[in-house]
C-alpha positions as CSV (number, residue, x, y, z in Angstrom):
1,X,-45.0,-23.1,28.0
2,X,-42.1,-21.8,28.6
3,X,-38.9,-21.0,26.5
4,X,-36.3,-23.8,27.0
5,X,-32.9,-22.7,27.8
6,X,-29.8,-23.5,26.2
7,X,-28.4,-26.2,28.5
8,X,-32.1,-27.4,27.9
9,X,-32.2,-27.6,24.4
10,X,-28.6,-29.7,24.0
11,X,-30.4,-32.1,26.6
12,X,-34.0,-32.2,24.3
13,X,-31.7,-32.2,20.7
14,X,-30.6,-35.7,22.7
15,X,-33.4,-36.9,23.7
16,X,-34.7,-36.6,20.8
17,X,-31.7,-38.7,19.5
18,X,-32.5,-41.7,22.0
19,X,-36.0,-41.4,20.4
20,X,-34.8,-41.7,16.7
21,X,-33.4,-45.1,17.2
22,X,-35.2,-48.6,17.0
23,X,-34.7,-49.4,20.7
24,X,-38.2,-47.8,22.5
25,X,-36.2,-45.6,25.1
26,X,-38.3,-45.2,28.3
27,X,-38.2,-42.5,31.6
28,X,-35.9,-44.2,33.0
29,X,-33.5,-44.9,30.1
30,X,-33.7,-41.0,29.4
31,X,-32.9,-40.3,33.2
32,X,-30.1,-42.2,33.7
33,X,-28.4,-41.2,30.0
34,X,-29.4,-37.4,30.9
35,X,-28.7,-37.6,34.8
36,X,-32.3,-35.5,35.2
37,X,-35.3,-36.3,37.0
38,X,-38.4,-37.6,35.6
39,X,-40.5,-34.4,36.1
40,X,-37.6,-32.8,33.8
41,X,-37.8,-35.7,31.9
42,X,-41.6,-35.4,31.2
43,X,-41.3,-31.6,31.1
44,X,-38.5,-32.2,28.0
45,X,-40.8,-34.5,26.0
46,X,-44.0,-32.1,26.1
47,X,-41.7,-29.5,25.0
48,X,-41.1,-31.4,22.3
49,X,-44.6,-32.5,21.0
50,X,-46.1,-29.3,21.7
51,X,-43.7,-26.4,21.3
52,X,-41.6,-28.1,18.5
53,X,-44.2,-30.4,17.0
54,X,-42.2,-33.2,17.7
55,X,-44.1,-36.9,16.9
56,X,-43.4,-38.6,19.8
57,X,-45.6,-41.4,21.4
58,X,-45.4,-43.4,23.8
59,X,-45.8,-47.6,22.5
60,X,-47.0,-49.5,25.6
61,X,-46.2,-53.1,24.2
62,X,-42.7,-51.6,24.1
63,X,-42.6,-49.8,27.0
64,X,-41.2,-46.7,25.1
65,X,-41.3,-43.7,23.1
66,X,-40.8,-43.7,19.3
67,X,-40.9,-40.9,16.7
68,X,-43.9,-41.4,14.5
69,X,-42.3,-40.1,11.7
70,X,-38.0,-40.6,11.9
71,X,-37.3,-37.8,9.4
72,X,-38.7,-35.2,12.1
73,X,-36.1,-32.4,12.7
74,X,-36.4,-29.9,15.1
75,X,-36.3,-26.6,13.8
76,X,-32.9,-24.5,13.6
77,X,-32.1,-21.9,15.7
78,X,-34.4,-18.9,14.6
79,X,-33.1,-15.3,15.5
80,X,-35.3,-12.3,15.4
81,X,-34.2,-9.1,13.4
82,X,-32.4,-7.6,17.1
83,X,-31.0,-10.8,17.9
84,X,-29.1,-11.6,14.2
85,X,-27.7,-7.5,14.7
86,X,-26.5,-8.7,18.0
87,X,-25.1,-11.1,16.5
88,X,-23.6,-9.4,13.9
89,X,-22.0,-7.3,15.6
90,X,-20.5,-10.0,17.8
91,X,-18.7,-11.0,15.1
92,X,-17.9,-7.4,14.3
93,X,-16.1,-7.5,18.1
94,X,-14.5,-10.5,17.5
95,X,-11.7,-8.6,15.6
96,X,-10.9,-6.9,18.4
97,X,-9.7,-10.1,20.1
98,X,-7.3,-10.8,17.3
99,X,-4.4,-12.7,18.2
100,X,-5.4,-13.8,21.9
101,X,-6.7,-17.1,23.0
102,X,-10.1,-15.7,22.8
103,X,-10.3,-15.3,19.1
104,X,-9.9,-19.4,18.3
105,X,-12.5,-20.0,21.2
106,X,-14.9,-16.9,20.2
107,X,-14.8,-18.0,16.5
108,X,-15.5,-21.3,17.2
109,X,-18.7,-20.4,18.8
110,X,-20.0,-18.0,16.2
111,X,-19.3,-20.9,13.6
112,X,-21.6,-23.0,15.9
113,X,-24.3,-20.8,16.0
114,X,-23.8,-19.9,12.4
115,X,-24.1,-23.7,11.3
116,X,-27.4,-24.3,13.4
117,X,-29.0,-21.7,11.3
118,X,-29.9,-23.7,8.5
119,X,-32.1,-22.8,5.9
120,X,-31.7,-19.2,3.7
121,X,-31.0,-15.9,5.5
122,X,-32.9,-12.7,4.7
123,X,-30.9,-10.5,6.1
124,X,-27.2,-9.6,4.9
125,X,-24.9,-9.3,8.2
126,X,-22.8,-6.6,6.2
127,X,-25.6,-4.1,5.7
128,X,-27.0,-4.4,9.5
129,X,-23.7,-3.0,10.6
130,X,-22.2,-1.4,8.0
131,X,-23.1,1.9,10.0
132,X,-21.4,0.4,13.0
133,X,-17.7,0.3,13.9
134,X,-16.1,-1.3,16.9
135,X,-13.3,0.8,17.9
136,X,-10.5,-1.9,19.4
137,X,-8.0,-0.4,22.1
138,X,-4.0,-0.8,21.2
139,X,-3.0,-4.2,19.7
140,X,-0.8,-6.1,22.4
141,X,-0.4,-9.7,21.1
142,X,-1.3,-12.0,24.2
143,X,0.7,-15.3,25.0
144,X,-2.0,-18.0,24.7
145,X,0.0,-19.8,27.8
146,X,-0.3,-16.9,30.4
147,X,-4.1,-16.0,29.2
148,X,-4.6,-20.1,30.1
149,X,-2.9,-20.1,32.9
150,X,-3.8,-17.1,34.7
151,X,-7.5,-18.3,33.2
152,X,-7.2,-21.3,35.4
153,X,-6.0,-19.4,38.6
154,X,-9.1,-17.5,38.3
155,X,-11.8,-20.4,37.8
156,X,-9.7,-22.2,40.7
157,X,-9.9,-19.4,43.5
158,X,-5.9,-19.8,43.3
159,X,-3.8,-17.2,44.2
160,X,-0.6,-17.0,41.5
161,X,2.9,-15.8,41.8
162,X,4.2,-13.6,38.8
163,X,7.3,-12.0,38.1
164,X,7.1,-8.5,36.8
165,X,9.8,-6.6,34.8
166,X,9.5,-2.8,34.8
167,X,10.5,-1.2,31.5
168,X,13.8,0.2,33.5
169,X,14.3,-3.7,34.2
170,X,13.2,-3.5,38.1
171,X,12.3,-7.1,38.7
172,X,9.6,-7.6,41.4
173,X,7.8,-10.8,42.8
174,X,4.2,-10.4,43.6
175,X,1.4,-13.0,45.2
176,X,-2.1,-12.0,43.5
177,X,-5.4,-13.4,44.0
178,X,-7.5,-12.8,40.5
179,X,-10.7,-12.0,40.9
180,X,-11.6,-10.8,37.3
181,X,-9.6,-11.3,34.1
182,X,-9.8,-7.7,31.7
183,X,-8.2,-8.3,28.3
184,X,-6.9,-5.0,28.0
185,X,-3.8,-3.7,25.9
């Protein structure tokens, strides 16, 4: 079977919820709550039982699924030895992002992913990349309110008028259309 993506596995972690509770959820309940299809639907719970062990069955008196056993977890996110470096030194990079809106929003994420991986770690972050140094280009400090704005001009297909000062105080008005946004400086 195949690996389950990440918009997948937020859908199946609530499935799975529907199927915790006492009320017998059926295909129908889980399509309208997900807004997928039944193939997707059906696809999701064999993912469960057979790539996560999941103990789901189907009760026909009640016309729905049930876990067999309510303490049932999925597993947490498991990262190979590559994967947990990459990761490592994401959080290495995220330094260079200090002060712009990206750090909060970046941080945020690594917590996430941090907090899914329960259980004990047997590697120590530190010594994958103490032999690895992310070089960060000058320190500008960004206004949060431009990096949203100009952010939001760019997800809309807007074009944006800015005002630009020269450093001899030349004051010009320009029309742009943003097509990529490069925190740089």
């Amino acid at each position: 079977m195949k690996k389950v993506s990440r918009p997948q596995y937020a859908r199946v972690r609530h499935l799975l919820e529907m199927i915790r509770g006492d009320d017998y959820p059926n295909a129908s309940a889980f399509c309208r709550r997900l807004e997928v299809s039944r193939p997707t639907v059906m696809r999701d719970l064999d993912w469960l039982r057979v790539e996560e062990g999941a103990p789901i069955e189907y009760v026909p008196s009640k016309f729905g699924y049930r876990l067999t056993d309510v303490t049932w977890q999925m597993p947490p996110v498991q990262l190979n030895r590559k994967e947990l470096f990459a990761f490592s030194i994401a959080a290495k990079l995220l330094g260079s992002f200090r002060g712009t809106p990206l750090e909060m929003d970046m941080a945020s994420v690594l917590s996430k992913i941090a907090e899914s991986m329960q259980g004990s770690m047997t590697f120590d972050l530190g010594a994958m990349t103490d032999r690895f140094t992310v070089v960060g280009e000058d320190y500008v400090k960004q206004d949060p309110a431009v990096w949203v704005a100009v952010a939001g001009f760019l997800e809309r297909h807007e074009q944006m008028q800015v005002t630009y000062v020269k450093f001899d105080g030349t004051v010009r008005e320009y029309v742009l259309e943003p097509y990529h946004l490069l925190a740089y400086h």
